[in-house]
C-alpha positions as CSV (number, residue, x, y, z in Angstrom):
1,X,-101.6,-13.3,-64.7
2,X,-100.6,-10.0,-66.3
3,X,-100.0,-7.3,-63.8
4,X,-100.6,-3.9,-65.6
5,X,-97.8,-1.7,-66.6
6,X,-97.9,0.6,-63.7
7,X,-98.0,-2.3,-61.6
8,X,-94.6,-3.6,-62.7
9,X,-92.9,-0.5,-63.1
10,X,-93.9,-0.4,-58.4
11,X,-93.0,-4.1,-58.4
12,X,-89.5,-3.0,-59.9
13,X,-89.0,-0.1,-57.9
14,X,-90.1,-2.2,-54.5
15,X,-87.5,-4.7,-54.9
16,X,-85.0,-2.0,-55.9
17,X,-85.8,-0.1,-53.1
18,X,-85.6,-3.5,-51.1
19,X,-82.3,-4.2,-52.3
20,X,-81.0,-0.7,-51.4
21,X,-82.0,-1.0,-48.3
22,X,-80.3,-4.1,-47.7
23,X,-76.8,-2.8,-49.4
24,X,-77.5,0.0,-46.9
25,X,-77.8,-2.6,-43.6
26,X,-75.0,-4.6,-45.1
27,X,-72.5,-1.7,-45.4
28,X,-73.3,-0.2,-42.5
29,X,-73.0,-3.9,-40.4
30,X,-70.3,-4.3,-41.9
31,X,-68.7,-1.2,-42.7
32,X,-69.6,1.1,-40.2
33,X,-70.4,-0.7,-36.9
34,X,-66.7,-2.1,-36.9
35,X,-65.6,1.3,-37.4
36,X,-67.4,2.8,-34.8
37,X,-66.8,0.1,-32.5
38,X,-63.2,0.5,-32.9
39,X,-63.3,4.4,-32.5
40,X,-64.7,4.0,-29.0
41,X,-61.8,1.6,-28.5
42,X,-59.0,3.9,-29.7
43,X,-60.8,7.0,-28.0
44,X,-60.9,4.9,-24.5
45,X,-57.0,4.1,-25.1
46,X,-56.4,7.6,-25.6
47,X,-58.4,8.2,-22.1
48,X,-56.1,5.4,-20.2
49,X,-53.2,7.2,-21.8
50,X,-54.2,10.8,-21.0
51,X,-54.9,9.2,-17.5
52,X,-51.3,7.0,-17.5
53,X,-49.2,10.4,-18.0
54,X,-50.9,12.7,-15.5
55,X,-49.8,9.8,-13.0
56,X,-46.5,9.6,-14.5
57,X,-46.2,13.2,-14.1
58,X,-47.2,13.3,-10.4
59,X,-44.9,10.5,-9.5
60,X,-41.8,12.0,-11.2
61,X,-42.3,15.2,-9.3
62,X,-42.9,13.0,-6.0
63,X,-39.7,11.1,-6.7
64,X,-37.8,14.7,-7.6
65,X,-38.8,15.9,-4.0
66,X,-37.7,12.8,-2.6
67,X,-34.7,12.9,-4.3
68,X,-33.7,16.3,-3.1
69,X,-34.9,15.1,0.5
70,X,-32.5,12.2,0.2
71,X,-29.6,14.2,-1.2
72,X,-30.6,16.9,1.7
73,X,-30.5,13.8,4.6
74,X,-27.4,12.2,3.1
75,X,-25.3,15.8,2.9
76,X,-26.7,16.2,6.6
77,X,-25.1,12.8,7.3
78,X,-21.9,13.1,6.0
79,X,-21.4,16.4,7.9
80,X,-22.7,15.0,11.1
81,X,-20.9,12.6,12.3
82,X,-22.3,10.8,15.3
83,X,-19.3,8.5,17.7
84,X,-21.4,5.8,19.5
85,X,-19.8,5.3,23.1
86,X,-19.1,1.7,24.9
87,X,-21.3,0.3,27.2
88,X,-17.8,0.2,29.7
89,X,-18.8,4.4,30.0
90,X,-22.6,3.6,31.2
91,X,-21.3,5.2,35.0
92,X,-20.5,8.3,33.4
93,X,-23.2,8.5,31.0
94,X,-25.6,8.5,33.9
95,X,-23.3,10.8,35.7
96,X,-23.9,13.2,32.7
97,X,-27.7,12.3,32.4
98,X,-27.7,13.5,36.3
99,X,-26.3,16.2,36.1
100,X,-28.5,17.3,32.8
101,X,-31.6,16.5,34.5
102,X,-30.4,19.2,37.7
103,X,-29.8,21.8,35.5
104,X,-33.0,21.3,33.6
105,X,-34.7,21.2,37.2
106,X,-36.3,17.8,37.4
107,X,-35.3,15.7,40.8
108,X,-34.1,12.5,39.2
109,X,-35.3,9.7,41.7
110,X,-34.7,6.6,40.2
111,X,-31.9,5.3,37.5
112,X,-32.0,2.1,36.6
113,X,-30.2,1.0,33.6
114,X,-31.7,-2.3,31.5
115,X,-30.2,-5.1,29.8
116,X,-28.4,-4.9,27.1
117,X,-29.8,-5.4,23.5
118,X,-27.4,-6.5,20.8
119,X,-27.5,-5.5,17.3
120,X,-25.0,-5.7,14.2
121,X,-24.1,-2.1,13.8
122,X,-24.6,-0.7,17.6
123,X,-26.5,-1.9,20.7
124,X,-29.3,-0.6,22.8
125,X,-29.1,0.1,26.4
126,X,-31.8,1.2,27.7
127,X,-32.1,3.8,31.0
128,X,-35.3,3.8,33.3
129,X,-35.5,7.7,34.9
130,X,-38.2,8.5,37.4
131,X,-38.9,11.4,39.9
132,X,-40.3,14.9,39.7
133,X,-40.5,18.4,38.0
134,X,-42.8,20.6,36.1
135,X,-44.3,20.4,33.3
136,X,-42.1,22.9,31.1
137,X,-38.9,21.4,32.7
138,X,-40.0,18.2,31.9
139,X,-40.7,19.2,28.6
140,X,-37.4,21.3,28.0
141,X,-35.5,18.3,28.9
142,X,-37.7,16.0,26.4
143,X,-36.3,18.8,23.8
144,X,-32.8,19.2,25.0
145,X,-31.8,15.6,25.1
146,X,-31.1,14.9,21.9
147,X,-29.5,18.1,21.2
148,X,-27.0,17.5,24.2
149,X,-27.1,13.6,23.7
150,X,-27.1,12.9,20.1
151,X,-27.1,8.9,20.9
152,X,-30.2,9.1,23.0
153,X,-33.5,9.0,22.2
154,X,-36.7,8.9,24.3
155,X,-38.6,5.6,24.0
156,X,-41.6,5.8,26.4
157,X,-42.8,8.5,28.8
158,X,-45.3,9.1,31.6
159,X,-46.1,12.2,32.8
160,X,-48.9,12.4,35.8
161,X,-49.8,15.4,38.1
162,X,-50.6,15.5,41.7
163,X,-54.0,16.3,42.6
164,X,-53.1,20.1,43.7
165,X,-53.0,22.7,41.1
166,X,-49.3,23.6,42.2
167,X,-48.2,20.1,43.0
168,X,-45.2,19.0,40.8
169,X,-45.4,16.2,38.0
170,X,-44.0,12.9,38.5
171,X,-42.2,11.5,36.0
172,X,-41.2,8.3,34.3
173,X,-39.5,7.5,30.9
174,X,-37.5,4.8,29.2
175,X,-34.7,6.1,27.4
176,X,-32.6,4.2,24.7
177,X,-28.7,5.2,24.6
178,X,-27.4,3.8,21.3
179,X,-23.6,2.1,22.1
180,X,-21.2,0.5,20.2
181,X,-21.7,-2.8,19.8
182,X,-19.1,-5.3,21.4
């Protein structure tokens, strides 16, 4: 069977047009999919990157300001230069504590130093106060302490007040003088 002339000339140009179309799918499966495919990779990369620096950036600023901190704490350390006392002087610690606590006007009731608690580099001993005061003398002495007593340091405190308006606070607080250790 004899297809007419125009026939094969569209028979000819289908299957060309076929085959072209195919090329096309192949190059572009082939070609250009990969391509693509590993654009979006490298472009995602770059993101991670991108993201990567902007935290290595904020963390060496953090660790700049925590280096000047640490050169600002270690310059305040070598010119302070604290002298832990022995245990041996606890009578006139609490002398000294006493006669704080008058001047900052709290009524001291109740001293009762604890046991002993060893460490390597200094031992604890810790100092049970109770009585009463006011408010802002309790408070002043809360502040004063450590700036009178550099070895001291409040560990717990209770402050209550009476039921009257004008009634004075009672007191009670645990404080930890740092000693040298035996």
């Amino acid at each position: 069977m004899k297809l007419p002339s125009n026939m094969k000339w569209l028979t000819i140009d289908a299957s060309a047009v076929g085959a072209c179309i195919v090329a096309t799918a192949l190059v572009y499966l082939l070609g250009f999919m990969p391509l693509l495919s590993q654009r979006e990779a490298i472009n995602a990369q770059r993101d991670d990157l991108e993201q990567q620096q902007e935290k290595t950036e904020r963390l060496q600023g953090t660790a700049r300001v925590l280096r000047a901190k640490l050169a600002t704490a270690q310059a305040q350390l070598s010119t302070s230069h604290l002298q832990l006392q022995s245990v041996r002087q606890l009578n006139q610690r609490l002398s000294e504590l006493a006669d704080f606590s008058q001047k900052a006007g709290l009524d001291m009731q109740d001293v009762r130093p604890g046991t002993l608690i060893r460490a390597a580099r200094y031992s604890q001993m810790p100092i049970h106060v109770s009585g009463n005061g006011t408010y802002p003398n309790c408070t002043a002495f809360f502040h004063d302490l450590h700036q009178r007593f550099g070895d001291m340091a409040i560990a717990t405190f209770d402050l209550r007040n009476g039921n009257a308006p004008n009634a004075p606070a009672t007191f009670s607080f645990e404080i930890v003088w740092f000693v040298e250790p035996d």
